[in-house]
N, C-alpha and C positions, 0 to 999 in steps of 0.2 A: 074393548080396548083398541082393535087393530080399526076401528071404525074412526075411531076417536084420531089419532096417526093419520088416519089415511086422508081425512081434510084439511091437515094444513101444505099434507104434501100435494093435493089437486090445485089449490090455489095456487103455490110455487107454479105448478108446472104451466098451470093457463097463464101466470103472468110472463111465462119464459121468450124471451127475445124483448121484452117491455121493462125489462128489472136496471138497466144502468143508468136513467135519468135516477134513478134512485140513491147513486153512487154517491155524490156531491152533500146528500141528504144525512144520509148515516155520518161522512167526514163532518159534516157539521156539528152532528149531537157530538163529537169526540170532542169538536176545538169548544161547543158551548159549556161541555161539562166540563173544561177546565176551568172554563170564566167564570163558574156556578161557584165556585171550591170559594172557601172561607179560608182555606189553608195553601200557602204553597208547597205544593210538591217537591221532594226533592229530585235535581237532577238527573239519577242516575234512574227512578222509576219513569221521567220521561223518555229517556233513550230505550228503556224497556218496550215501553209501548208503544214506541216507533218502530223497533225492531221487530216484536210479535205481531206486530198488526202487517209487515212484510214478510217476516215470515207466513203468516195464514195467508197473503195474499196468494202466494209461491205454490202455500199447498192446496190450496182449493177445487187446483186441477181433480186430484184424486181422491175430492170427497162429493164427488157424483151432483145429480142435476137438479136433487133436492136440498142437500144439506150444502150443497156450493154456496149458491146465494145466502144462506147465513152465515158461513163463516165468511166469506167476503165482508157482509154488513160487518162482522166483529172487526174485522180486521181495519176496517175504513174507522170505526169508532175509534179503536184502540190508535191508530196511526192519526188521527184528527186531535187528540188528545196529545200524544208525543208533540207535535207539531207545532201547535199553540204554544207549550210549554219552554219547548225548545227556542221558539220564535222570540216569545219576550225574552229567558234569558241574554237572547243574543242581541239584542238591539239597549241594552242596561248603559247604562251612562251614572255620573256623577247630576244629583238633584240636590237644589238648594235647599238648606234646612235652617233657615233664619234670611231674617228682610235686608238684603243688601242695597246701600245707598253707594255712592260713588263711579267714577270712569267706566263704561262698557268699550269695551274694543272687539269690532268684528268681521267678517267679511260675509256682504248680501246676499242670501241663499232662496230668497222667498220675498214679494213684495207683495202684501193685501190691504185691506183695510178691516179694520177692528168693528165690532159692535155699536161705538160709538162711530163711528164714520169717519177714525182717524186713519191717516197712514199709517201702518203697522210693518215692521220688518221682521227678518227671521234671519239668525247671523249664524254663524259658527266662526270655529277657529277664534272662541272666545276666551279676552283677557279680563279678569277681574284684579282689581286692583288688592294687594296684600292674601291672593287665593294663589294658593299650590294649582298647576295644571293640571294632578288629577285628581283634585275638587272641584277645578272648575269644570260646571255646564257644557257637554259636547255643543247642544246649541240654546242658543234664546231667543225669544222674541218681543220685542219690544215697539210699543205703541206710542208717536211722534204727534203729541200736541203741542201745542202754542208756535210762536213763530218759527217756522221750517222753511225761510226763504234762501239758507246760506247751502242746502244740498238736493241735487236733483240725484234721483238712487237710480244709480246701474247696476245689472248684477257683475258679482264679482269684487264689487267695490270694496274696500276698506274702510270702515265708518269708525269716529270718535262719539259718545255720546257719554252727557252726565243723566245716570236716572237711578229710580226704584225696580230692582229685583225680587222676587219673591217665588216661592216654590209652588209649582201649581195647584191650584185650590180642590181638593175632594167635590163630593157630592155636597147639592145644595140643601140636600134634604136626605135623610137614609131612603136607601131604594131607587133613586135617583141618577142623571147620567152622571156617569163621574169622570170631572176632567183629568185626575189624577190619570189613570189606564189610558186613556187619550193621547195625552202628551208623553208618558213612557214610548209607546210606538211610535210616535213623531220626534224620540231624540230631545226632547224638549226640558231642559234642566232649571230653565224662569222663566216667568212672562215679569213685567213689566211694563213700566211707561216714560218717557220724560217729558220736560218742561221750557228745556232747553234746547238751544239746535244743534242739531247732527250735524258733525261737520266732517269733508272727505278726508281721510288720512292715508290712501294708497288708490289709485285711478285701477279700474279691472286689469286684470291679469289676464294670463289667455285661455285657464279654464273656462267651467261653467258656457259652452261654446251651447249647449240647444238653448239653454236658459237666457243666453243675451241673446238669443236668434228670436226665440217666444217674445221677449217686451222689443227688440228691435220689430218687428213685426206688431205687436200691438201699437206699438208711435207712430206708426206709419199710417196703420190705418186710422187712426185718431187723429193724424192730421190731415186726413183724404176727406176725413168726416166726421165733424163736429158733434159737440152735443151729447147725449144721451143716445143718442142710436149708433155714433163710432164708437162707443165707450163698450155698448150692446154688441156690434160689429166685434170687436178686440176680444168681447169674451167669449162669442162664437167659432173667433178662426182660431184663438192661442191659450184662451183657458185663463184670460187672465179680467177677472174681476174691478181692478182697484178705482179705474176710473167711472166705476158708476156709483150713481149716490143711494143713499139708503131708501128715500122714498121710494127710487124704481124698484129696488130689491126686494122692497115690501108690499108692493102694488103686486109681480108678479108672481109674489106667494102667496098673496091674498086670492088671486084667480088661477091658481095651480097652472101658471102658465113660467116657472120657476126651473123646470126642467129644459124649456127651451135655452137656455144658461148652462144647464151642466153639458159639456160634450161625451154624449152617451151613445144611444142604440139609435135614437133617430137623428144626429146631427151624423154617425157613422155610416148610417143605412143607405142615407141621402148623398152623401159625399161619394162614398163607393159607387151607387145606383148610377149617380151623374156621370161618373168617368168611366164606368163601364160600357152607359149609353153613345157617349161623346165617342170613348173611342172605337168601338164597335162598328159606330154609322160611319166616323170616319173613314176604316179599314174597308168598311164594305163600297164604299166611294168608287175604289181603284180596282179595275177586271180583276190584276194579276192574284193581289192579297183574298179577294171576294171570292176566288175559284180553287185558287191551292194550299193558300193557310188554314190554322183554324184559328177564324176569328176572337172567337166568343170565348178563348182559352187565352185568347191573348189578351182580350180585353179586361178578361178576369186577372190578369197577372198584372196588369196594369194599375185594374182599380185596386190591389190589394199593395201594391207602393204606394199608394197615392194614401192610402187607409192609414199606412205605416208613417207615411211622413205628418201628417195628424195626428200621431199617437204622439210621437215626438216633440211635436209642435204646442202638443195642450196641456203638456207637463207628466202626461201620465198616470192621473186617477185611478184610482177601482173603477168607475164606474166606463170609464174611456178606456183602460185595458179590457174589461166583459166586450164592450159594444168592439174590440177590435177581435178579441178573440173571436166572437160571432161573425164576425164578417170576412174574417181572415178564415175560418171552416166552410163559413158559403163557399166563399168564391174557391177555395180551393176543390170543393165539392165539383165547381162548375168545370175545375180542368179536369177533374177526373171521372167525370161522368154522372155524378153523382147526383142524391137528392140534394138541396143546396140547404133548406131551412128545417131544423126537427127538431123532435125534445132531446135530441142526443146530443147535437151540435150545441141548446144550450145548459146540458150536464156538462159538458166536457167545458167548457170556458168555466162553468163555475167550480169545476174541482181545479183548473190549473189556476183560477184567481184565489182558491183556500189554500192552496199548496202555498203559491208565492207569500199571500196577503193572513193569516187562517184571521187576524185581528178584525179582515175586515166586516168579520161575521155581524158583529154587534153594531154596525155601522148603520144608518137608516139610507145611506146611499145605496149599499151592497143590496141592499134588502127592498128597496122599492125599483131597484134593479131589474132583479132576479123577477120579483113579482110579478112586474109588469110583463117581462119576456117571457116567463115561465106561462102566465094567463094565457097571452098574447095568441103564440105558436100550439100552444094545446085546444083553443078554443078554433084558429082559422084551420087545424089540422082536422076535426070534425065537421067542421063547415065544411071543405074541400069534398069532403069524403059522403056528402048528405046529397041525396039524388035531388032533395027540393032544389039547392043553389045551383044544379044546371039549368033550373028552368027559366034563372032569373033574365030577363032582359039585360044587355050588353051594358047600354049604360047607365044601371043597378050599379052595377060592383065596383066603379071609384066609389060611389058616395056613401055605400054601405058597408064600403070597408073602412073609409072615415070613422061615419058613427060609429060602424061596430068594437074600430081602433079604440078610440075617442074613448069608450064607454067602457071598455073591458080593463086597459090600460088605467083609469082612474077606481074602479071600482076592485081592483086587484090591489093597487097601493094606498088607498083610502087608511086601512085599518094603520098603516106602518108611519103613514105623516100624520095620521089623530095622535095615535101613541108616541110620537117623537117630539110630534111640535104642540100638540093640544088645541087642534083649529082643525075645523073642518070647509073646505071652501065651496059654499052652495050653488055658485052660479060657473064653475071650472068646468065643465062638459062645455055650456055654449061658448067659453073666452076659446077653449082648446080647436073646439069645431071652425070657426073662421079665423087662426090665427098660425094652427098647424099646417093647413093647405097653403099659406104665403110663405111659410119656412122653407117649404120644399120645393114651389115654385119659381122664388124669387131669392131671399138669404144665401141659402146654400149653394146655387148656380153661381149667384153674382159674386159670394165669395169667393169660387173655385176662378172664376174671371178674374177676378183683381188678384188673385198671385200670379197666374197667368200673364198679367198684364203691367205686373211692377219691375220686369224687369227694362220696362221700354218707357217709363214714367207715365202709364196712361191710367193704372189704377182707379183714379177716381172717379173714369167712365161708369165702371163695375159698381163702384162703390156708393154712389150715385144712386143707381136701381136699387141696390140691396138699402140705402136708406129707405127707402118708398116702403117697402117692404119691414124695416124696422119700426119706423115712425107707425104703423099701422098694428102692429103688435102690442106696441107700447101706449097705445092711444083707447087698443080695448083693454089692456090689463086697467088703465087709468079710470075710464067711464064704469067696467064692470065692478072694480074696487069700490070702485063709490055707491055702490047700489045699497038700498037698505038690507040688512039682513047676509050679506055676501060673504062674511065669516060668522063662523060660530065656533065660539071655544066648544073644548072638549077635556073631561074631567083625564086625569091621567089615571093608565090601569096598572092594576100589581103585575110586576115584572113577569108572572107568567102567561098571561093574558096572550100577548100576541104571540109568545111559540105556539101554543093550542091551537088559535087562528092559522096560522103560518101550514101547519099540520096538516087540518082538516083542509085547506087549499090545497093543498100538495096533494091530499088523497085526490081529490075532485081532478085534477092535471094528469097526474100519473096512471093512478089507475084504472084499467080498464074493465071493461063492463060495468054490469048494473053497482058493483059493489063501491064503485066511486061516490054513490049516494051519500055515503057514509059520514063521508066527510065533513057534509052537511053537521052533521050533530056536536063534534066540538066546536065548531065556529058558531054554532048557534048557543051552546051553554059558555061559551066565553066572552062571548057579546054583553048576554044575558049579566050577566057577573059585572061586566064591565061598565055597565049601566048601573049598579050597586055599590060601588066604590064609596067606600069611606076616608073621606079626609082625616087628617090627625083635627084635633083642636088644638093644637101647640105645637107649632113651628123654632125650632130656635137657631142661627146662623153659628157657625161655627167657628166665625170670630168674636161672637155674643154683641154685633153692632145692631141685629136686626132680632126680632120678635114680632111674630103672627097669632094671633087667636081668630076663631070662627067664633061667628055671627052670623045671626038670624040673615043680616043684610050680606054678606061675603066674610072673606077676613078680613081683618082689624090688623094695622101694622104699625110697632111704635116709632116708628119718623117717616117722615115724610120726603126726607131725602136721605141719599148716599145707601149703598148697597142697592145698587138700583138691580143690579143683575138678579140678585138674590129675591128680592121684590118681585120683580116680575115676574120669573120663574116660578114661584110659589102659587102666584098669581091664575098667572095660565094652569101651572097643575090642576090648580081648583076646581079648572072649567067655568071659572065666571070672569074672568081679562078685568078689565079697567085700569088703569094706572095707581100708580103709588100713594100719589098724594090721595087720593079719590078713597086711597083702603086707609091712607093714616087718619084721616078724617072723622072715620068709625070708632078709632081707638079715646078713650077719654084725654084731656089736658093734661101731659105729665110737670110736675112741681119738682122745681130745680132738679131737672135733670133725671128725675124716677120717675117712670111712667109705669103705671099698674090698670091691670083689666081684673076682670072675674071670668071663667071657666068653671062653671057647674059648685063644687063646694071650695074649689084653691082660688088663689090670688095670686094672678102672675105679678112678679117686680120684675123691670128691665131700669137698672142702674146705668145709664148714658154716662160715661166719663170716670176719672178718678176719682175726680173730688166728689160726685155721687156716690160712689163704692165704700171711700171710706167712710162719708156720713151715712151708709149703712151699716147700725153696729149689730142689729139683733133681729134674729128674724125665726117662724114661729111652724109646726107643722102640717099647714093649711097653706102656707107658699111655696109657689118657684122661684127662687131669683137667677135671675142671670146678670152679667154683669159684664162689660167690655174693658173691665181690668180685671188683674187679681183681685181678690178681697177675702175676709174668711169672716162673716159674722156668727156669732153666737147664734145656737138654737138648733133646733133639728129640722128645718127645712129642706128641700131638693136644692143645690146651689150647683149654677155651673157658671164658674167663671173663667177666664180665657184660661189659664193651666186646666182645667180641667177640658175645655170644650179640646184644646190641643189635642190632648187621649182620643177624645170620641168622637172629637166631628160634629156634624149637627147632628139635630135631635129632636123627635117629633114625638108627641104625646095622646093618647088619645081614653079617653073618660071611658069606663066601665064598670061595672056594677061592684065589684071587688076591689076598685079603687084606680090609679091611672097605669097605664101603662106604656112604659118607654122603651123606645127604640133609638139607639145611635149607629150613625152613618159608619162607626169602625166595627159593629158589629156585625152589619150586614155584609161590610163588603170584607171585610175579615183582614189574616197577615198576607198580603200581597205583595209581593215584588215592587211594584209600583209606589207602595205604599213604605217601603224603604224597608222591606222585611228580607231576610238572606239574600243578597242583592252577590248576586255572581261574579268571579272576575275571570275565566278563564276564556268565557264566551264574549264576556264584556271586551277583552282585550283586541281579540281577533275583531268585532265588530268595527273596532275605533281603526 
């Protein structure tokens, strides 16, 4: 027995000084195992566990150097869990629970473009027309088709619009992302659209002061330089998307070159790197500074303003907070003597982005973040440490820390953009390898130039260079995109699939010595599995507009238009893509308005309309119907029609020996906050 004890206490102790990139880890499983819950917790057992997981923190001191590090893990579990908890309560708002048509009144908080490639805004400080204000939506968002030539959006502004409101849509499918949890943490109480134009009702105020500094600063450089690469420019220096169009957005996610777009760890890296170098050489210029300052502490105080005014600038992200936090430990490391890059530096950015963020756990931002940086720095940290890489010739190590960048950096977030997006990009190593060296050479310098240079009207010199440098990015995402075979869908996996991956990479990172092998083995049976995946054969949307059956040939879907999102989505889960019409194709000719397939021994009916609903009076138990009105016909069939899909959400079916089996989307995801279940006011209050 004392044998049995005594090894899990040797392994503690060899992993001892190695144990707090671990920190971030354990907080995680606390905020994941909130998100797991089918139930909401009530209030007072998350402040429990916030509390207990501080207090264990407190006493860990005096429970020595073996049982320390577990009750710490408890404590980071239990206080990841309060946290989460605590989190959404406090960001709860009023959400729409029926389809509002009429006047939006708001002021612009957010300006992007939608899915469709429309202008989209984001308001608060919103009036609905015959809504109590605290009914009404803390914010909304609304998407601006047809003609939009009567307002140019500033932020801050006050905007009129007539459109359609609605509460955010759930999962597309059970299991599914769900927009609903999404838009809770984003404050988000309707999306919508109009039809008609927005028109100014109040010119900006003097709030919102970084947010008109970010799009003043995107116009500028947009009118420095045209086209698709100022548009590319604007999302680089301020984080702001809207003026590119969707083809490019789709070209450089086809070639994983998507991430040069988000401002992260190497748009940070590089910005830092530059102004550290610039000012460094500069100081070193001058006898006096060269011989009795310290430079290289000044230089680093420098680059970490400079970092700071980019955080600012880009709005803010997870994924631009991580890459500020890293960069802001470096450089502080560098005044203080310190090692500047470790797995410690990136534990600690990732426990203070789950403290502020804990939501942003289930993010595929936060997560092919971490990934990459976590790989990154664990793998050059062995490299560094390996007597071969002394041996290497001088100028080896730019081009093999490319490659090796290149390759580890994609191969670490592979699993996290298959399971997110369901595309694999084949040819993303060679866009990355000659398109990441011009980012760094030419982009990022020449941007740091053109602010430099805006305040004497010369910007366009700078800007100028960094198009060369754009146009050449965007010219290989364009030629690689087009290659035969340069995406490949990817089936989507059960929700637990990538924690297991996620896991067994973190062994292989973290841990040291031989036992890091280990790791190996969940990511290998999770793979495994993940290549096994079974589709439903029965898709149903959970406005009952849309209906999927599998086929031999893909899925079969009953229209050919509208619900395109739902469509596609489904689509891509498959792992076989192709477009909508291309799957309704498969489906048979549905007759006035009933469209019906066969699945194994049932008979799907999808009732398109009312007046198909009500001419269905009778129905038998060997069918599904669904139906996009009410309706109730006779007979013992499965019937879901919109009162009922409301309950459940969508609903995916799947054939078994014992007969089908169903799953709905309110099952899975259970009574959630978000989902309008014990909905807070005391946290809600203080939030608002």
């Amino acid at each position: 027995m004392a044998g049995f004890f005594s090894w899990p206490q040797s392994v503690i102790l060899a992993q001892r000084g190695f144990l707090f990139p671990w920190s971030p880890v354990c907080l995680a499983v606390g905020i994941g195992g909130y998100f797991a819950l089918r139930v909401e917790p009530p209030l007072p057992l998350l402040w429990l566990c916030l509390g207990l997981g501080m207090a264990s923190f407190l006493a860990m001191r005096w429970a020595g150097a073996v049982l320390g590090p577990l009750v710490l893990a408890l404590a980071l579990i239990a206080a990841g869990f309060g946290l989460a908890g605590l989190r959404a309560n406090w960001v709860s708002g009023p959400v729409l629970d029926f389809r509002y048509y009429g006047p939006i009144e708001g002021r612009i908080v957010g300006i992007d473009r939608s899915a469709s490639d429309a202008l989209r805004l984001t308001l608060d400080r919103v009036v609905l027309e015959r809504m109590a204000p605290e009914k009404t939506p803390k914010r909304v968002r609304v998407s601006l088709h047809g003609d939009q030539g009567f307002l140019d959006p500033q932020p801050g502004a006050v905007v009129i619009l007539t459109g359609h409101l609605s509460a955010p849509g759930g999962a597309v499918e059970p299991g599914g992302f769900d927009f609903k949890r999404h838009a809770w943490f984003l404050r988000l109480g309707g999306i919508g659209y109009t039809r008609t134009p927005a028109l100014l009702l109040e010119p900006p105020g003097a709030g919102q002061k970084i947010f008109k500094a970010r799009m003043w600063l995107s116009a500028r450089v947009q009118a420095g330089l045209q086209g698709e690469a100022g548009a590319f420019a604007a999302a680089v220096m301020t984080g702001d998307r809207s003026g590119m169009s969707k083809a490019t957005l789709q070209a450089l996610r086809d070639t994983n070159l998507a991430h040069l777009l988000a401002i992260s760890g190497l748009h940070m890296g590089l910005l830092a790197g530059f102004v550290f170098s610039l000012l460094r050489f500069g100081l070193l210029l001058h006898p006096v500074p060269r011989h009795r300052w310290p430079v290289k502490k000044l230089a680093a105080f420098g680059a970490l303003i400079a970092a700071f005014g980019y955080l600012l600038l880009s709005g803010g992200n997870v994924a631009t907070e991580r890459a500020f936090i890293m960069a802001a430990t470096a450089l502080s490391a560098l005044m203080l003597d310190r090692r500047a890059i470790s797995l410690r530096a990136v534990a600690m950015a990732a426990l203070i982005v789950l403290i502020l963020h804990p939501q942003a756990l289930v993010s595929p931002g936060f997560q092919m973040s971490f990934a990459a940086t976590t790989a990154l720095v664990a793998v050059f940290e062995r490299v560094s440490q390996s007597k071969a890489s002394r041996d290497w010739p001088r100028w080896t190590g730019p081009v093999l820390s490319l490659v090796l960048s290149s390759a580890i950096a994609g191969l670490a977030t592979a699993p996290v953009g298959m399971a997110h997006f369901n595309q694999a990009s084949t040819y993303g190593l060679i866009a990355n390898l000659v398109s990441v060296p011009v980012m760094g050479v030419l982009v990022v310098p020449m941007g740091v130039a053109a602010v430099l240079l805006m305040p004497f009207g010369l910007e366009h010199l700078a800007l100028a260079v960094m198009g060369l440098g754009l146009d050449w990015i965007l010219l290989v995402a364009g030629q690689v995109a087009g290659w035969s075979g340069a995406v490949r869908p990817v089936v989507a996996p059960a929700p637990w699939v990538l924690p297991v991956i996620a896991l067994g990479g973190l062994i292989l990172c973290l841990w040291q010595g031989r036992g890091r092998l280990v790791g190996v083995v969940p990511m290998a049976l999770a793979v495994a599995i993940w290549t096994q995946t079974e589709r439903p054969a029965l898709l149903i949307a959970d406005s009952g507009t849309l209906v999927g059956v599998m086929t031999d040939e893909g899925r079969a879907l009953s229209r050919a238009k509208g619900s395109g999102f739902i469509a596609e989505t489904w689509l891509e889960n498959d792992g076989r893509g192709g477009s909508q019409a291309l799957a309704a194709s498969r489906w048979p000719q549905a007759q006035d308005r009933i469209a019906r397939a066969q699945i194994g021994p049932l008979e799907v009916v999808h009732l398109q309309g009312k007046r198909a609903a009500r001419s269905f009076t009778r129905c038998t138990k060997d069918q599904i119907v669904i139906a996009s009105a009410e309706t109730s016909p006779s007979g013992p069939c499965q019937m879901f029609d919109t009162a009922r899909l409301k309950r459940t959400g969508s609903v995916a079916v799947w054939l078994r020996d014992d007969g089908p089996e169903l799953k709905t989307a309110a099952e899975v995801s259970g009574r959630r906050l978000w989902h309008g279940v014990s909905k807070p006011v005391r946290l809600a209050q203080r939030a608002q």
